[in-house]
DONUPA-294864 format. One record per residue (C-alpha): residue number from 1; x, y, z. Coordinates in nm, 2 decimals. Example, Ala and Ser with C-alpha at 12.3 -4.5 7.8 and 13.67 -1.06 7.14 Angstrom:
% DONUPA-294864
REC:1:1.23:-0.45:0.78
REC:2:1.37:-0.11:0.71
% end
This chain:
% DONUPA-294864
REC:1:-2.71:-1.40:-3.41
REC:2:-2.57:-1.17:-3.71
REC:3:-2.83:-1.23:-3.93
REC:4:-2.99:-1.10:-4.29
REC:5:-3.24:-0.90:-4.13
REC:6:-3.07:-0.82:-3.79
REC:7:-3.10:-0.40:-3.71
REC:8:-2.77:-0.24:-3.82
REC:9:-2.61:0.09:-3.79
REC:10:-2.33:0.21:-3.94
REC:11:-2.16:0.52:-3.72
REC:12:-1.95:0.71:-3.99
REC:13:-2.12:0.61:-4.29
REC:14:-2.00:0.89:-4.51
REC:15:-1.61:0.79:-4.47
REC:16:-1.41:0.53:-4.63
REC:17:-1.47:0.25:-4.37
REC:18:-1.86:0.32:-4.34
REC:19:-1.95:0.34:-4.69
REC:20:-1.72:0.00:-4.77
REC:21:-1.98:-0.17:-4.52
REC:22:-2.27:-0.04:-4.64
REC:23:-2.17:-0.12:-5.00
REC:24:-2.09:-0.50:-4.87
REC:25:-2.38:-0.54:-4.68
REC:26:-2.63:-0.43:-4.94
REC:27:-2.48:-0.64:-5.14
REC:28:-2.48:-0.96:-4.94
REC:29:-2.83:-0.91:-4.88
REC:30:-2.87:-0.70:-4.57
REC:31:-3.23:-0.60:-4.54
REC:32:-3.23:-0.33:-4.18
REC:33:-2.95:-0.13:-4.26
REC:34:-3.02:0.18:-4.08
REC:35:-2.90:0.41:-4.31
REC:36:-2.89:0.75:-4.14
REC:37:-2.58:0.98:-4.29
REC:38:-2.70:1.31:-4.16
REC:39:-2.73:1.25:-3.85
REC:40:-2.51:1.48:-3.63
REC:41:-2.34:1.22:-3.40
REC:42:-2.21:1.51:-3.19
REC:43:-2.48:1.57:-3.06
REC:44:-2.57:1.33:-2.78
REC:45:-2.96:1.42:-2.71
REC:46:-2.99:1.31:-3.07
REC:47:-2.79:1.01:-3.09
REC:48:-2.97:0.87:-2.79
REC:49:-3.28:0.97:-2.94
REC:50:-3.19:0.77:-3.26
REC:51:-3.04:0.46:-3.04
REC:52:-3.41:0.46:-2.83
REC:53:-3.64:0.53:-3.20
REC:54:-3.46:0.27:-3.39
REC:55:-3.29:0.00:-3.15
REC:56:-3.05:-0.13:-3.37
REC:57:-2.95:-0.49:-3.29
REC:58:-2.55:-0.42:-3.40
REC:59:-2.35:-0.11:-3.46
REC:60:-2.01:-0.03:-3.65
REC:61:-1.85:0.26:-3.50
REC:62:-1.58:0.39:-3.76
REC:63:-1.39:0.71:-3.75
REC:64:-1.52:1.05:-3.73
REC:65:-1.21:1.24:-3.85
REC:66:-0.86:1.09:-3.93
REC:67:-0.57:1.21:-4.12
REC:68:-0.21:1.20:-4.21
REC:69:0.06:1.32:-4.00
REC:70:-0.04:1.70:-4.18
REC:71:-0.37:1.66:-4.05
REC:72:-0.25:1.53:-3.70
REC:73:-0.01:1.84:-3.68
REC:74:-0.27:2.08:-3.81
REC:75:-0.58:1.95:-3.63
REC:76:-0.51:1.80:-3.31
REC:77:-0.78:1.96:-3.11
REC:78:-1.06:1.83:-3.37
REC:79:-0.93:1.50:-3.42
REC:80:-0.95:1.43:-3.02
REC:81:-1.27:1.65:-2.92
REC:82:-1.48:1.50:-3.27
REC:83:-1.38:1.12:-3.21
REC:84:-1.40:1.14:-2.83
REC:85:-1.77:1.34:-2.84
REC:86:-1.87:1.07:-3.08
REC:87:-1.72:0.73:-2.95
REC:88:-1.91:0.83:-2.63
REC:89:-2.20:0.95:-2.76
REC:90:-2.25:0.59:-2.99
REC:91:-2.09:0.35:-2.72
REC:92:-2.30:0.48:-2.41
REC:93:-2.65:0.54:-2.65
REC:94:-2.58:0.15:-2.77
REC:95:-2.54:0.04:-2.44
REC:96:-2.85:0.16:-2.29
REC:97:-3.05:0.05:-2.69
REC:98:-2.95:-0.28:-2.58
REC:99:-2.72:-0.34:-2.89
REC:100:-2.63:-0.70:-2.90
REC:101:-2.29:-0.64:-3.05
REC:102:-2.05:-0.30:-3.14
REC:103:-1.76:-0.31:-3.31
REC:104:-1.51:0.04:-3.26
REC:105:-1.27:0.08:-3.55
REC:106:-0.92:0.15:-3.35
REC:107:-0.61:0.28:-3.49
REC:108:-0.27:0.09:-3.55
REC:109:-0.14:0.42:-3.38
REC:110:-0.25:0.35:-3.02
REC:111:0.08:0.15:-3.01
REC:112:0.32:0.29:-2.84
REC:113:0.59:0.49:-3.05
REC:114:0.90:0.26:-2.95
REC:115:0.65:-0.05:-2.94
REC:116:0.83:-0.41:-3.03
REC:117:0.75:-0.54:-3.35
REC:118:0.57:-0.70:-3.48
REC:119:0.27:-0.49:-3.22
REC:120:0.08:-0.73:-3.02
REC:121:-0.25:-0.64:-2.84
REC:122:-0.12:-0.66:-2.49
REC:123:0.11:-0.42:-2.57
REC:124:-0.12:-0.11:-2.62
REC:125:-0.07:0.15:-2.31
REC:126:0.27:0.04:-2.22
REC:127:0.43:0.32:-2.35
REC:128:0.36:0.67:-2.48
REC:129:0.21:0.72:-2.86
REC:130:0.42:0.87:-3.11
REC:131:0.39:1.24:-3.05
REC:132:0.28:1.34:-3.43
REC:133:-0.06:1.20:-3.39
REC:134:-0.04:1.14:-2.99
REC:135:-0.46:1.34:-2.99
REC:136:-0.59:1.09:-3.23
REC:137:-0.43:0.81:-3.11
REC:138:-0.58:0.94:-2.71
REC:139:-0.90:0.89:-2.83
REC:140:-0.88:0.57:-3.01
REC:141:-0.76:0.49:-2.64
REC:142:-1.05:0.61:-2.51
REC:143:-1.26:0.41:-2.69
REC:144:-1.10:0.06:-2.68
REC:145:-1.11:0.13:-2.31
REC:146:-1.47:0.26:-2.30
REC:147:-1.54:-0.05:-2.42
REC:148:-1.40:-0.28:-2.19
REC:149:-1.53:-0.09:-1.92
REC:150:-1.88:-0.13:-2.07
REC:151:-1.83:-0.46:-2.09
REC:152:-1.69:-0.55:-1.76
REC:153:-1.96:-0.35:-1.58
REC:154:-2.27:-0.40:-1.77
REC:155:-2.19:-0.72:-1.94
REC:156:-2.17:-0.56:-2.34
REC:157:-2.06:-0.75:-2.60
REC:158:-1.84:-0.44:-2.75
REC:159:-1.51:-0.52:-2.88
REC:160:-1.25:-0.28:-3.10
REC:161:-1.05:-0.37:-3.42
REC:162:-0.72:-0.22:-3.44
REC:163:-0.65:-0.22:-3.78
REC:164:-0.34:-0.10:-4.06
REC:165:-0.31:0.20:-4.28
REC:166:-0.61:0.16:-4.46
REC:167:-0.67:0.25:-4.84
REC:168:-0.92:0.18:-5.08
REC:169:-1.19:0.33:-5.29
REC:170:-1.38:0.63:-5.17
REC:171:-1.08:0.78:-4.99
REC:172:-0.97:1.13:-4.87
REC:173:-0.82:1.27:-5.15
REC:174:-0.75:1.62:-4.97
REC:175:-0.35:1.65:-5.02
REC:176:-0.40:1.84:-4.67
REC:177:-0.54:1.58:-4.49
REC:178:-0.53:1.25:-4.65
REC:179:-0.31:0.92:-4.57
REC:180:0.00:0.83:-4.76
REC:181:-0.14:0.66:-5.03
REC:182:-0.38:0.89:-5.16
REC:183:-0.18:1.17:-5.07
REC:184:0.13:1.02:-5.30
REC:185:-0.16:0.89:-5.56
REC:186:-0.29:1.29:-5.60
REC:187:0.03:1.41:-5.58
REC:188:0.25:1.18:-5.88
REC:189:-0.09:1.25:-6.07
REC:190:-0.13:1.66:-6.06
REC:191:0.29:1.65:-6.10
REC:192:0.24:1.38:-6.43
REC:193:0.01:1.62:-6.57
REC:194:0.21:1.94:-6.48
REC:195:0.54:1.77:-6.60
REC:196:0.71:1.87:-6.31
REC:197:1.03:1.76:-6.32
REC:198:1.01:1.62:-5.92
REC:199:0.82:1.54:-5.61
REC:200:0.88:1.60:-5.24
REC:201:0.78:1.38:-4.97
REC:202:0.83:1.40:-4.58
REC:203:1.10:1.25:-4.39
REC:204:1.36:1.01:-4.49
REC:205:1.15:0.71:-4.66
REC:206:1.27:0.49:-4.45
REC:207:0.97:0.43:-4.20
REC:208:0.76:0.12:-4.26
REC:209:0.37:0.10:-4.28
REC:210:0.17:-0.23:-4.27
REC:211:-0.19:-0.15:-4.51
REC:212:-0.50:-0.30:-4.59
REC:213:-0.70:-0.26:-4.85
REC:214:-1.07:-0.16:-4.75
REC:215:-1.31:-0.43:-4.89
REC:216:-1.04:-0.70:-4.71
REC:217:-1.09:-0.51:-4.33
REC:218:-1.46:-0.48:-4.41
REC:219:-1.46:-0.88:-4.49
REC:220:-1.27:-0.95:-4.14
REC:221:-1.51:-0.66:-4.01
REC:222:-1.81:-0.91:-4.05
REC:223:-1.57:-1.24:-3.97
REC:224:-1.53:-1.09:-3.64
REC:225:-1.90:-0.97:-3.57
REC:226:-1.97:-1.32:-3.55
REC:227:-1.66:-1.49:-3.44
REC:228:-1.50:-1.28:-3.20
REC:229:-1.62:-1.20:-2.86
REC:230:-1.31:-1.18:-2.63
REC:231:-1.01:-1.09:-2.51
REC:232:-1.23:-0.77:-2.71
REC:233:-0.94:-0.64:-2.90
REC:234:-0.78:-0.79:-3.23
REC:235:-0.53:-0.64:-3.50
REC:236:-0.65:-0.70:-3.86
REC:237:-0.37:-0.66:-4.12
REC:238:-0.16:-0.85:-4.36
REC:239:0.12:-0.90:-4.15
REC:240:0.32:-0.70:-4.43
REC:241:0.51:-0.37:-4.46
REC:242:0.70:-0.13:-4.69
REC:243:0.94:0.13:-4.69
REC:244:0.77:0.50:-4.74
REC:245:1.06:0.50:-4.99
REC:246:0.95:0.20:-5.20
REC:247:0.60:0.28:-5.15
REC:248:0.66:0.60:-5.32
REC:249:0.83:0.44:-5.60
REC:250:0.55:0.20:-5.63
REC:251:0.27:0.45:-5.65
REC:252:0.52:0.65:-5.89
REC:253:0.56:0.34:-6.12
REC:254:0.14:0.32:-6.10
REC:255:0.08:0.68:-6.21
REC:256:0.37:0.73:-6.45
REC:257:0.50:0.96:-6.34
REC:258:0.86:1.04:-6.47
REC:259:1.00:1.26:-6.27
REC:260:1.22:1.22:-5.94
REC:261:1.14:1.20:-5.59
REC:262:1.26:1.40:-5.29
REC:263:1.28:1.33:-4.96
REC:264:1.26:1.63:-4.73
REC:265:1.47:1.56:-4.44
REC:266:1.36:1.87:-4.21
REC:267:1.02:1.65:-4.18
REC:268:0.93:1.41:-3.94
REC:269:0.87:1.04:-4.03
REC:270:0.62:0.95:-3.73
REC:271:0.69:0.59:-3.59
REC:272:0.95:0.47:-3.81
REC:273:0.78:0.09:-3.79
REC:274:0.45:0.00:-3.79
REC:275:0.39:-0.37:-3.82
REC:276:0.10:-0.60:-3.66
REC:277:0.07:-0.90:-3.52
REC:278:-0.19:-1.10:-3.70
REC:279:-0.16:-1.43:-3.47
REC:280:-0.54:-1.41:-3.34
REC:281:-0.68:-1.32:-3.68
REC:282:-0.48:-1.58:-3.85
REC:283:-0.66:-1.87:-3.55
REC:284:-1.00:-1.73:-3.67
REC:285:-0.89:-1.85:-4.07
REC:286:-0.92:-1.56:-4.21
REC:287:-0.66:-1.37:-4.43
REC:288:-0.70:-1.08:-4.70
REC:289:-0.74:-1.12:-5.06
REC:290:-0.52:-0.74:-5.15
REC:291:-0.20:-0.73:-5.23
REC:292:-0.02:-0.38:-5.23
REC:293:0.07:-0.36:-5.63
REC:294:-0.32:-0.47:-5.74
REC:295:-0.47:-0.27:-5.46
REC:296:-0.30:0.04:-5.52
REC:297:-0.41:0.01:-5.92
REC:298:-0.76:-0.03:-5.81
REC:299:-0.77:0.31:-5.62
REC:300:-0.58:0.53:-5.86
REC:301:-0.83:0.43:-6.11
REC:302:-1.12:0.51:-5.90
REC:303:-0.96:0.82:-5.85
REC:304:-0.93:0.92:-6.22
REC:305:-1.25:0.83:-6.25
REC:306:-1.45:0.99:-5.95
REC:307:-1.20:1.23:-5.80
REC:308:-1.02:1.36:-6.05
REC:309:-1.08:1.70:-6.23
REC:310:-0.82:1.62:-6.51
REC:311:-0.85:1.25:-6.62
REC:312:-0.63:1.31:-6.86
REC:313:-0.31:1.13:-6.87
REC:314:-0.39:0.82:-6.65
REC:315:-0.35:0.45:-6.73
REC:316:-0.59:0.20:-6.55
% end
């Protein structure tokens, strides 16, 4: 049982998704967090070491490295080699520590690039992955099915969430390798201060992202540690989406920023719809607390205040 003082490690702690659940945890009175950001989870003769020293009694495992469709262009062979090396390293090490329960953070991108909408877990592998972020999406593969197989042959308890864009607090800011949202929320912020007179974004604008604010995935993270058992896999979202166009305008409308936006046709758009099915969540009663508009103001005005070299000019 998922208890106050159960053993827990949190793979990835140093990332949006890892620091979230530490910050919740601690706060809801978690006393065995196993709090071990240096250590080098690419390195297997380590992490088993760590599994065997500490025996942790339930293990996140987030993402190593993610990105934006820049990053996934730019970075293919680290994005598969880092979270393959790692997802193996954790899943196998937890295994043989006995772990009573893992959960592996997924990616909305396993779906297949043409997948029906809204995406429903039986539909992952029956098609091929959109082909901008096809090595990330591999190894989010890779470790659903890593888990399955550790379950069906040595009776684990591992199961993987599969969940929306996420954004929060404590995001990648890196305008090179960061999601949409902080991408656009650096971006309208340097150009407001710079008064340039416009901004450019890829594509058309008229893909669609579902997102979830981070504090609402970690709340369904812990739902589903001790709800959730089988079929093993489960989409969290909001079972909501937006245009890349009205998005923009949103994040514009958040920043003030005054100038126009572009869109650069010559760039691709990725999957043009990504929308989950929430049916199984939903059965469990659960259902976030973020909407877009509040959840977006929340991180631009962590960003002025954490990120941010030039505060000046921003409205929280």
């Amino acid at each position: 049982m998922f208890k106050k003082d159960s053993r827990i490690f949190i793979a990835g702690v140093n990332n949006i998704t890892g620091a979230a659940l530490l910050r919740r945890l601690k706060k809801d009175g978690f006393a065995n967090i196993i709090d071990k950001p240096r250590l080098n989870l690419l390195n297997q003769e380590l992490v088993s070491s760590f599994f065997e020293k500490e025996k942790p009694e339930y293990c996140f495992l987030t993402s190593i490295k993610e990105g934006g469709i820049e990053a996934n262009i730019a970075y293919p062979a680290d994005l598969i080699y880092q979270n393959l090396a790692v997802q193996s390293n954790v899943i196998h090490s937890a295994y043989k520590a006995k772990v009573k329960k893992l959960i592996f953070f997924a990616s909305s991108c396993v779906y297949p690039k043409n997948c029906p909408q809204p995406m429903r877990e039986e539909y992952l592998l029956t098609g091929r992955p959109e082909v901008t972020n096809e090595s990330y999406a591999m190894a989010k593969i890779a470790g659903i099915k890593m888990c399955q197989a550790y379950n069906r042959q040595y009776k684990t308890n591992f199961i993987s969430i599969i969940p929306a864009t996420i954004y929060g607090p404590n995001d990648n800011f890196d305008l090179n390798t960061s999601h949409v949202i902080p991408a656009l929320i650096g971006r309208f912020h340097e150009a407001k201060l710079n008064k340039k007179k416009e901004i450019i974004i890829w594509g058309t604008g008229k893909s669609r992202r579902e997102f979830i604010y981070i504090d609402d995935l970690v709340d369904a993270s812990l739902c589903l540690i001790k709800k959730f058992d089988v079929p093993e896999i489960i989409n969290v979202g909001t079972g909501v989406d937006i245009s890349i166009c009205d998005l923009a305008k949103l994040i514009k409308r958040k920043v003030d920023f005054e100038g126009e936006i572009v869109f650069d046709l010559g760039k691709p758009d990725g999957a043009m719809t990504k929308l989950l099915d929430i049916e199984a969540l939903n059965n469990l009663k659960w259902k976030p607390s973020m909407v877009l508009p509040d959840g977006i103001k929340n991180v631009y005005c962590w960003y002025l205040k954490y990120f941010s070299n030039k505060k000046s000019g921003g409205i929280c």
